[in-house]
N, CA, C and O atoms as a Maestro MAE file, in Angstrom:
{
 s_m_m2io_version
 :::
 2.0.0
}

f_m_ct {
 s_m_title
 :::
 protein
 m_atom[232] {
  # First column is atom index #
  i_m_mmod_type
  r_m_x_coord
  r_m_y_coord
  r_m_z_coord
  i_m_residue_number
  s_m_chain_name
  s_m_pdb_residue_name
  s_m_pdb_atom_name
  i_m_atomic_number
  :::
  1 25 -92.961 -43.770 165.305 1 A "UNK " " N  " 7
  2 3 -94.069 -44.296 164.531 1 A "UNK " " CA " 6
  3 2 -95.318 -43.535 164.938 1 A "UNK " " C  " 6
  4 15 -95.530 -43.375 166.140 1 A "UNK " " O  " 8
  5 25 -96.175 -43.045 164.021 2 A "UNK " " N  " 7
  6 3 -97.045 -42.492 164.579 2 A "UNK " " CA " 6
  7 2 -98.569 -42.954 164.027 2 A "UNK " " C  " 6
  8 15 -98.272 -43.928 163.336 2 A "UNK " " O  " 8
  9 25 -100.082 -42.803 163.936 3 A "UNK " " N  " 7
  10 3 -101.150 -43.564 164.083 3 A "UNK " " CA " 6
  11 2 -101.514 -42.285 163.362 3 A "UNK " " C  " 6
  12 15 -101.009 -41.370 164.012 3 A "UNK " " O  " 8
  13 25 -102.319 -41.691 162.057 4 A "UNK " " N  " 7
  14 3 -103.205 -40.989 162.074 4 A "UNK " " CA " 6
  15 2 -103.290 -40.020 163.101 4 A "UNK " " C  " 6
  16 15 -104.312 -39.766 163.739 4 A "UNK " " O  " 8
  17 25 -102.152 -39.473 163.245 5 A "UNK " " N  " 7
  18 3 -102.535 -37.868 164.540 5 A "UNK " " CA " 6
  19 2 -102.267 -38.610 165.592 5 A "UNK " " C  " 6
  20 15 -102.126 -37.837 166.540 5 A "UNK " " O  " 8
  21 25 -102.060 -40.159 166.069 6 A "UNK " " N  " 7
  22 3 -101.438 -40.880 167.586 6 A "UNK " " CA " 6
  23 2 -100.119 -40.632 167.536 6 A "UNK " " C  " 6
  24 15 -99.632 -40.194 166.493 6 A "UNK " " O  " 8
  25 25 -99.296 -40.887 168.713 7 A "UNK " " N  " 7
  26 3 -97.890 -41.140 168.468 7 A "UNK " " CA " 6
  27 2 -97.556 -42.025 169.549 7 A "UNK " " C  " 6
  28 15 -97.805 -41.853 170.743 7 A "UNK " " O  " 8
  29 25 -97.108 -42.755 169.138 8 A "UNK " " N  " 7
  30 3 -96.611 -44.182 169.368 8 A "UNK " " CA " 6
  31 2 -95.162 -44.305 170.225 8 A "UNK " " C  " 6
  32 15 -94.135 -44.651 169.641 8 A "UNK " " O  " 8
  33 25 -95.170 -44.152 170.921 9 A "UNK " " N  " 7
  34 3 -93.694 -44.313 172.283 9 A "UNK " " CA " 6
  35 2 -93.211 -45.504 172.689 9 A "UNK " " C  " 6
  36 15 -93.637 -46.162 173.639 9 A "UNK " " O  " 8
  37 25 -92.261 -45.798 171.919 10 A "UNK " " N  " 7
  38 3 -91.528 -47.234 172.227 10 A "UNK " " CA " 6
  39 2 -90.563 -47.437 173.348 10 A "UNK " " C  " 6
  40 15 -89.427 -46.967 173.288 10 A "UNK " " O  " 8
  41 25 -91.017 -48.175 174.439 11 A "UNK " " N  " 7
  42 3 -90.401 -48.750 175.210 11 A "UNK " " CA " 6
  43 2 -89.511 -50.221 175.296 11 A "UNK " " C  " 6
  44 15 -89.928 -51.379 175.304 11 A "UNK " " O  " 8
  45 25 -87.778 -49.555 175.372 12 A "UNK " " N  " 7
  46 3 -87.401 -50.826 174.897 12 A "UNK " " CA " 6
  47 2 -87.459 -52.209 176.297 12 A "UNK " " C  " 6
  48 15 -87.610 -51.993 177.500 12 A "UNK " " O  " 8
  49 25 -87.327 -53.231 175.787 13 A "UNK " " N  " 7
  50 3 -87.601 -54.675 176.570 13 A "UNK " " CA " 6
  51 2 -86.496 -55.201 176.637 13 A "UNK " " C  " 6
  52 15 -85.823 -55.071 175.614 13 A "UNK " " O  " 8
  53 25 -85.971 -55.839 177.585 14 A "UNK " " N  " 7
  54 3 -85.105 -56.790 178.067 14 A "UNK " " CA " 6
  55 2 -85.700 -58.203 177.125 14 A "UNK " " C  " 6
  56 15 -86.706 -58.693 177.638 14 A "UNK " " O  " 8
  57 25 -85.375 -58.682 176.253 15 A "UNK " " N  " 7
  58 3 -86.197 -59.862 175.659 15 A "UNK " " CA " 6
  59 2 -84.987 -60.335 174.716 15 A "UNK " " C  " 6
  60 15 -83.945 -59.835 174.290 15 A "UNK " " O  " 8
  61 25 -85.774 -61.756 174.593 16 A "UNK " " N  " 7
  62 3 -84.718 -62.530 173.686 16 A "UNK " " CA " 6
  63 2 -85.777 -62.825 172.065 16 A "UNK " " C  " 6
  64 15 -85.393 -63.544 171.143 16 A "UNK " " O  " 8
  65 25 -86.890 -62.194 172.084 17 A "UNK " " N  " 7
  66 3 -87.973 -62.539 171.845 17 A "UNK " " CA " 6
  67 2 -88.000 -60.266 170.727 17 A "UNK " " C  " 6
  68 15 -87.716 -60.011 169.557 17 A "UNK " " O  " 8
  69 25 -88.245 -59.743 171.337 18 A "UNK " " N  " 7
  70 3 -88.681 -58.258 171.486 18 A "UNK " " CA " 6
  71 2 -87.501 -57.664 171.603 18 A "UNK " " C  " 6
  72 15 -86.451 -58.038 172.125 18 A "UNK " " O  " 8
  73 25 -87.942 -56.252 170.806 19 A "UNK " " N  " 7
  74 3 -86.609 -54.995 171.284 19 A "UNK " " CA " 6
  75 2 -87.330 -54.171 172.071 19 A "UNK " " C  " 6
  76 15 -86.869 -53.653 173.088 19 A "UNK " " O  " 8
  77 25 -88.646 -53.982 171.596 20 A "UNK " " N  " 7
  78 3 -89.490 -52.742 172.304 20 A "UNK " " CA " 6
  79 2 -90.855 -52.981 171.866 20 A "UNK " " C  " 6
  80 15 -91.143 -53.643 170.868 20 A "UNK " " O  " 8
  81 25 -91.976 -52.226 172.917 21 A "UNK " " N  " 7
  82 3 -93.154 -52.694 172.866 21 A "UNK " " CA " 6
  83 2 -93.985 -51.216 173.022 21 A "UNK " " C  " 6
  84 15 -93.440 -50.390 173.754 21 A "UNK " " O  " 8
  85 25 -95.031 -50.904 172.499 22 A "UNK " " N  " 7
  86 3 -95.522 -49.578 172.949 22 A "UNK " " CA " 6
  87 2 -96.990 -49.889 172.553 22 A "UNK " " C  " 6
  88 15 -97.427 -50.742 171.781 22 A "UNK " " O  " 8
  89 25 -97.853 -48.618 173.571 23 A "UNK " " N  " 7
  90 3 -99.346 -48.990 173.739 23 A "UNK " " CA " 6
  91 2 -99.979 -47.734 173.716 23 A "UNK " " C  " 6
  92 15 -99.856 -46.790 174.497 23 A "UNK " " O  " 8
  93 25 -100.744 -47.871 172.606 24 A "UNK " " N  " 7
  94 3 -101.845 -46.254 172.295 24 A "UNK " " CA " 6
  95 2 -103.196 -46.910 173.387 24 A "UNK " " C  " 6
  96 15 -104.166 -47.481 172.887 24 A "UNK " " O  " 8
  97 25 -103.066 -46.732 174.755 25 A "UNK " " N  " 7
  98 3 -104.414 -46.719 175.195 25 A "UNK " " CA " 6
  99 2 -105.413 -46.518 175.018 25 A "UNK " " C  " 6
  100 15 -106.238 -47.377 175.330 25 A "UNK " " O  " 8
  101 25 -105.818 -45.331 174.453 26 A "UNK " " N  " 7
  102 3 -106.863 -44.499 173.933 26 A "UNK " " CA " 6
  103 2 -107.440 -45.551 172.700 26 A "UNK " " C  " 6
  104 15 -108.662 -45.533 172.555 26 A "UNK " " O  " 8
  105 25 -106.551 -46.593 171.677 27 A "UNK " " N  " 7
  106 3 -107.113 -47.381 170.987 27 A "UNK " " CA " 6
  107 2 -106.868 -48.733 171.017 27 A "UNK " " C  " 6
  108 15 -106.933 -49.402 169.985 27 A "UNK " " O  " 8
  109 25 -106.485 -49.398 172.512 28 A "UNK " " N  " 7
  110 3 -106.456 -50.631 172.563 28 A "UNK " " CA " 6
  111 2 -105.627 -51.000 171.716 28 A "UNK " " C  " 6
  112 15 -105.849 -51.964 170.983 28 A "UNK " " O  " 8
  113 25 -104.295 -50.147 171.659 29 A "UNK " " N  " 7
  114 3 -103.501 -51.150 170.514 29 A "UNK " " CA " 6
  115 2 -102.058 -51.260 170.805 29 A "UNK " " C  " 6
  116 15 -101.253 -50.329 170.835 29 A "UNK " " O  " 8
  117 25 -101.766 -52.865 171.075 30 A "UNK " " N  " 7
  118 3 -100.271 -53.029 171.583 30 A "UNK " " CA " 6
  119 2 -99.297 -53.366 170.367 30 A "UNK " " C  " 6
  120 15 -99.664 -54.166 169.507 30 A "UNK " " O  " 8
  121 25 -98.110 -52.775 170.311 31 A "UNK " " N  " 7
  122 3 -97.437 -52.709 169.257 31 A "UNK " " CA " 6
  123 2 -96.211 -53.370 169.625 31 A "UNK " " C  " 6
  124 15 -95.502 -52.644 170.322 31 A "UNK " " O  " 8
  125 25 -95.623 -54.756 169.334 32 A "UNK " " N  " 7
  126 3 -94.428 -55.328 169.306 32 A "UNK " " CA " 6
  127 2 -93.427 -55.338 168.754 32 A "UNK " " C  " 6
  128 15 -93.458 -56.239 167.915 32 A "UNK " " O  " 8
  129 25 -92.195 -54.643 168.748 33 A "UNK " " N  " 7
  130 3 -90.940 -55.062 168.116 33 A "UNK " " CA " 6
  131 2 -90.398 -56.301 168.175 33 A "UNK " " C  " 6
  132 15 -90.178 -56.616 169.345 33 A "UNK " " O  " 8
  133 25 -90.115 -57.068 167.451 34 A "UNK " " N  " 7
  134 3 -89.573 -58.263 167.478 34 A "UNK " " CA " 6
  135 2 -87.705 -57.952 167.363 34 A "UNK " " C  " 6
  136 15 -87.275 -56.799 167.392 34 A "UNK " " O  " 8
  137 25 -86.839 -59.084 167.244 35 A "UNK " " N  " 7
  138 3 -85.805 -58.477 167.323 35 A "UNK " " CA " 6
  139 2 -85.575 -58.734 165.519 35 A "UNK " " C  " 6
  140 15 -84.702 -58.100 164.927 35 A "UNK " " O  " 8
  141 25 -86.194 -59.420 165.020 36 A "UNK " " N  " 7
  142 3 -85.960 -59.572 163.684 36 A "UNK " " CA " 6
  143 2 -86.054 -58.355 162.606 36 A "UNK " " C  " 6
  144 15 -85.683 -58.128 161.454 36 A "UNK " " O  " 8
  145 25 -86.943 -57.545 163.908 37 A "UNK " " N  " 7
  146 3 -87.853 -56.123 163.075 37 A "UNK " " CA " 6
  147 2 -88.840 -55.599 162.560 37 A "UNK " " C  " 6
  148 15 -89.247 -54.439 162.492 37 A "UNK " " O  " 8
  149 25 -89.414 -57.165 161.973 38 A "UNK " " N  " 7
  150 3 -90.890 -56.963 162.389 38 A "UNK " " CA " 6
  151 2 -91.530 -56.336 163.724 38 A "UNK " " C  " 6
  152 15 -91.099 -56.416 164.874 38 A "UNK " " O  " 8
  153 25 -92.897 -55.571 163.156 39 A "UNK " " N  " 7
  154 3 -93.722 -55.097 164.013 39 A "UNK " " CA " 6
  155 2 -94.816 -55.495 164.244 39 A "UNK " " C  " 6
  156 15 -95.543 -55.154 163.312 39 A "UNK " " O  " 8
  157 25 -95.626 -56.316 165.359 40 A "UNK " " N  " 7
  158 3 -97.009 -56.434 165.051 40 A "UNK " " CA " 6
  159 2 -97.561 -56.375 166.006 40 A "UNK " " C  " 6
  160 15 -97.233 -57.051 166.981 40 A "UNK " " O  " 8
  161 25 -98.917 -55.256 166.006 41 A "UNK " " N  " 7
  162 3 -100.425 -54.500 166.343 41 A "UNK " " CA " 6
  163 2 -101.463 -55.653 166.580 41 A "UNK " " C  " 6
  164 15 -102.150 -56.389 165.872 41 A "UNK " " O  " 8
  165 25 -101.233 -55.447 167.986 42 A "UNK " " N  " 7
  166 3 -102.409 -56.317 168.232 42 A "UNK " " CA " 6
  167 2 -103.758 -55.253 168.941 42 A "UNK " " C  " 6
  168 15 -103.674 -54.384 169.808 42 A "UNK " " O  " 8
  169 25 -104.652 -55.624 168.363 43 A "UNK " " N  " 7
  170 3 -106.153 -54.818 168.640 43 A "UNK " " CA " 6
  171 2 -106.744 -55.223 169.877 43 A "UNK " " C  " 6
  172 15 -106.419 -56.151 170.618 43 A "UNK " " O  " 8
  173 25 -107.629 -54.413 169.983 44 A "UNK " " N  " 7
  174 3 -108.358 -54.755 171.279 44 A "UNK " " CA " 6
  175 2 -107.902 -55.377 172.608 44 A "UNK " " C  " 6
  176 15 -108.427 -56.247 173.302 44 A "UNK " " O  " 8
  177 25 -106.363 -54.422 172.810 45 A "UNK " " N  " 7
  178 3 -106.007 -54.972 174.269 45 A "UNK " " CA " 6
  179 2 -105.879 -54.306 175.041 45 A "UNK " " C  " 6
  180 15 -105.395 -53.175 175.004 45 A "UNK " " O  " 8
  181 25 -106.443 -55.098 176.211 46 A "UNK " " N  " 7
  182 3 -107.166 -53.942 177.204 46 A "UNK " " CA " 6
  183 2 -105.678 -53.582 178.477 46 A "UNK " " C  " 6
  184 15 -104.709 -54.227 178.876 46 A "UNK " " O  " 8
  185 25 -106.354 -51.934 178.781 47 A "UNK " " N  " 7
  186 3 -104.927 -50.995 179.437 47 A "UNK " " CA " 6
  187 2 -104.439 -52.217 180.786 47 A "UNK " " C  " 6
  188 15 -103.284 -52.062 181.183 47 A "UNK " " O  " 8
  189 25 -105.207 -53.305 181.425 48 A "UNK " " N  " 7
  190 3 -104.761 -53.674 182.611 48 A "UNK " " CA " 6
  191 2 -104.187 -54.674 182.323 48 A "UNK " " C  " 6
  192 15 -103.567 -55.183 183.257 48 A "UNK " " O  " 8
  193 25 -104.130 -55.323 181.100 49 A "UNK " " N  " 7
  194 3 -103.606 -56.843 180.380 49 A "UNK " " CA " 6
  195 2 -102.012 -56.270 179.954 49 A "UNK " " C  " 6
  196 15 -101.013 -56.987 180.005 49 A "UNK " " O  " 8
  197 25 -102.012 -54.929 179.560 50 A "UNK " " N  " 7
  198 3 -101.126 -54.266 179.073 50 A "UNK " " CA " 6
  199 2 -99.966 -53.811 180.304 50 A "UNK " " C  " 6
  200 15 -98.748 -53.797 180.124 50 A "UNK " " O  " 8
  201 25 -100.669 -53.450 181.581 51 A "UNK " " N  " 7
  202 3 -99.729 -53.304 182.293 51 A "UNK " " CA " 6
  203 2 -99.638 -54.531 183.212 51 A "UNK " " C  " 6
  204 15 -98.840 -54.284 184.115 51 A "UNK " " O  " 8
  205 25 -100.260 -55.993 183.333 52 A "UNK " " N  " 7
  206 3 -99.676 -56.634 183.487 52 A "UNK " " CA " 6
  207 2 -98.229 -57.665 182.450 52 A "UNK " " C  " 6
  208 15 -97.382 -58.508 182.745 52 A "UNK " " O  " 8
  209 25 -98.609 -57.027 181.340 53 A "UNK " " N  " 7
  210 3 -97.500 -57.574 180.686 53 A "UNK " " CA " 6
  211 2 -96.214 -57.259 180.706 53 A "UNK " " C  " 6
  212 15 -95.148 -57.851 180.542 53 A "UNK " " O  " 8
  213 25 -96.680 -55.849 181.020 54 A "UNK " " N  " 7
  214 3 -95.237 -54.743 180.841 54 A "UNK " " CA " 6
  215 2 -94.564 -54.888 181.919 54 A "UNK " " C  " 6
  216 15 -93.340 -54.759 181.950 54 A "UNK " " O  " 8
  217 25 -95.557 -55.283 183.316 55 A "UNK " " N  " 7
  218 3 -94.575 -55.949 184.844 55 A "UNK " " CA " 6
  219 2 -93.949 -57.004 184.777 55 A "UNK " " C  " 6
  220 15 -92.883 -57.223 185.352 55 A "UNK " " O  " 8
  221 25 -94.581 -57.805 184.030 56 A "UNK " " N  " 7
  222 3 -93.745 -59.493 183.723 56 A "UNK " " CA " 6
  223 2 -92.332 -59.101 183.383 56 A "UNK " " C  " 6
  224 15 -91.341 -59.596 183.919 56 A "UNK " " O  " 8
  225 25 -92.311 -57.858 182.131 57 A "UNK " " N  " 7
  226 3 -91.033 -57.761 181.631 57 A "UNK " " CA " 6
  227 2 -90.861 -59.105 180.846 57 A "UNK " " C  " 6
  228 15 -89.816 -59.687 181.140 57 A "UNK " " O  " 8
  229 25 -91.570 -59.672 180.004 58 A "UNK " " N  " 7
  230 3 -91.924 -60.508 179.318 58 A "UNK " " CA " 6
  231 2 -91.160 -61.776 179.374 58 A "UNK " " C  " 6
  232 15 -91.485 -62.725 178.660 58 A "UNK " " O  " 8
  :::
 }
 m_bond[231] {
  # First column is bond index #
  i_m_from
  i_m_to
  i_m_order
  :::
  1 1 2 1
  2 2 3 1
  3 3 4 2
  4 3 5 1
  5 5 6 1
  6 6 7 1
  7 7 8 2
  8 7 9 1
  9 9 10 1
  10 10 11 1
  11 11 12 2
  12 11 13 1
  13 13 14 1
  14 14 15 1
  15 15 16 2
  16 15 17 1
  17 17 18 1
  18 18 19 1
  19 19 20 2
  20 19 21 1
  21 21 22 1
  22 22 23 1
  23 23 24 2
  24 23 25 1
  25 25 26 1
  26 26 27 1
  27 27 28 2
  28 27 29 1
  29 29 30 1
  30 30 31 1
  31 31 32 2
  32 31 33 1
  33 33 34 1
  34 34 35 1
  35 35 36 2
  36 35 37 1
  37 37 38 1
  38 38 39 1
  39 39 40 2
  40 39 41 1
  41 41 42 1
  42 42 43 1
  43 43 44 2
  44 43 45 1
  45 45 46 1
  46 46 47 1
  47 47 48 2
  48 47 49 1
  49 49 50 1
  50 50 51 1
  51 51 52 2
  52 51 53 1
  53 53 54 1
  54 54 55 1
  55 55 56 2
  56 55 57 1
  57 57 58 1
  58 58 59 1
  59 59 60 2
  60 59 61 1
  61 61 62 1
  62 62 63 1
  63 63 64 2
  64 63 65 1
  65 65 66 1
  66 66 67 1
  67 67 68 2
  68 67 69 1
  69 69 70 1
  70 70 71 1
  71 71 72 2
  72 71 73 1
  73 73 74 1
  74 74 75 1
  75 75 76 2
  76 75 77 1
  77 77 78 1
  78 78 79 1
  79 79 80 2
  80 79 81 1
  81 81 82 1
  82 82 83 1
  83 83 84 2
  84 83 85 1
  85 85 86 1
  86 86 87 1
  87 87 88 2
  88 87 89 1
  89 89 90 1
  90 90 91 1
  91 91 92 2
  92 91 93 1
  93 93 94 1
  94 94 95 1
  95 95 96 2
  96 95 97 1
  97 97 98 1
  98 98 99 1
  99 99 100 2
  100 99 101 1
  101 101 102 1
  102 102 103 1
  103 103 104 2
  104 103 105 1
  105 105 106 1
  106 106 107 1
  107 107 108 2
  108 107 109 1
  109 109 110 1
  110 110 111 1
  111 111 112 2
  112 111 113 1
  113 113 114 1
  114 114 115 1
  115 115 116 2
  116 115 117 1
  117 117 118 1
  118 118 119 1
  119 119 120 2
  120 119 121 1
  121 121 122 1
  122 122 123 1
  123 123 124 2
  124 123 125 1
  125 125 126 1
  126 126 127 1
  127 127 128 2
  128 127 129 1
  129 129 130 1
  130 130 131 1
  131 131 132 2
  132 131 133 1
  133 133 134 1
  134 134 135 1
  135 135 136 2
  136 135 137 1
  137 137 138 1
  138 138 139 1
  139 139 140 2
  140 139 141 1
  141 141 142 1
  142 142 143 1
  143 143 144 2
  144 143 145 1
  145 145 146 1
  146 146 147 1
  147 147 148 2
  148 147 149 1
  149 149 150 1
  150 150 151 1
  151 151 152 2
  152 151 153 1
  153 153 154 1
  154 154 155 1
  155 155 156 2
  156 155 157 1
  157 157 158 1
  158 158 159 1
  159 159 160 2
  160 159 161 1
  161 161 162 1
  162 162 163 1
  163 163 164 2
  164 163 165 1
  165 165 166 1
  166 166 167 1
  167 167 168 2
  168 167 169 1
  169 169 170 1
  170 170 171 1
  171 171 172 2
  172 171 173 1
  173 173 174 1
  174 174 175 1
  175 175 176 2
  176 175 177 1
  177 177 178 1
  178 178 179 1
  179 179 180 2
  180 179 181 1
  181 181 182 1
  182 182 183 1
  183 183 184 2
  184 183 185 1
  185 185 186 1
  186 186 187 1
  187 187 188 2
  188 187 189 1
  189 189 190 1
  190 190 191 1
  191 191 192 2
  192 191 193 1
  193 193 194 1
  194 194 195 1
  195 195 196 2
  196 195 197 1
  197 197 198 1
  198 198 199 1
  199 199 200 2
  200 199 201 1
  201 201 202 1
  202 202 203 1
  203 203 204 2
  204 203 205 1
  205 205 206 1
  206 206 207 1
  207 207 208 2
  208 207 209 1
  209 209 210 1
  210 210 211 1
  211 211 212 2
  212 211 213 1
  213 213 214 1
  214 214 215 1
  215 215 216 2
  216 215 217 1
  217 217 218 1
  218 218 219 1
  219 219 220 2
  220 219 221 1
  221 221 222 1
  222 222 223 1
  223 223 224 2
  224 223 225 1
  225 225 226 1
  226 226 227 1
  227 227 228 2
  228 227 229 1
  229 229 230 1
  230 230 231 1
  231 231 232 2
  :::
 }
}
């Protein structure tokens, strides 16, 4: 998936919830796979919220 010239690197998740989750730092934007397949971009989240989420392993 890529952003206007970003590219978007999906990391997959151990989840019952998520397949994979990926984060354009540079624009505060966290991107969720669900397992249904939906995708959804959440704005304005900041890089240290992001890597505490990604340690939870959700």
């Amino acid at each position: 998936m890529s952003l206007k010239g970003y590219s978007v690197n999906w990391v997959p998740v151990e989840s019952s919830v998520f397949t994979a989750a990926a984060y354009l730092s540079s624009r505060h934007l966290l991107y969720l796979r669900f397992q249904s397949g939906d995708v959804y971009r959440y704005f304005d989240f900041p890089p240290e919220q992001y890597d505490e989420f990604f340690a939870g392993r959700i």
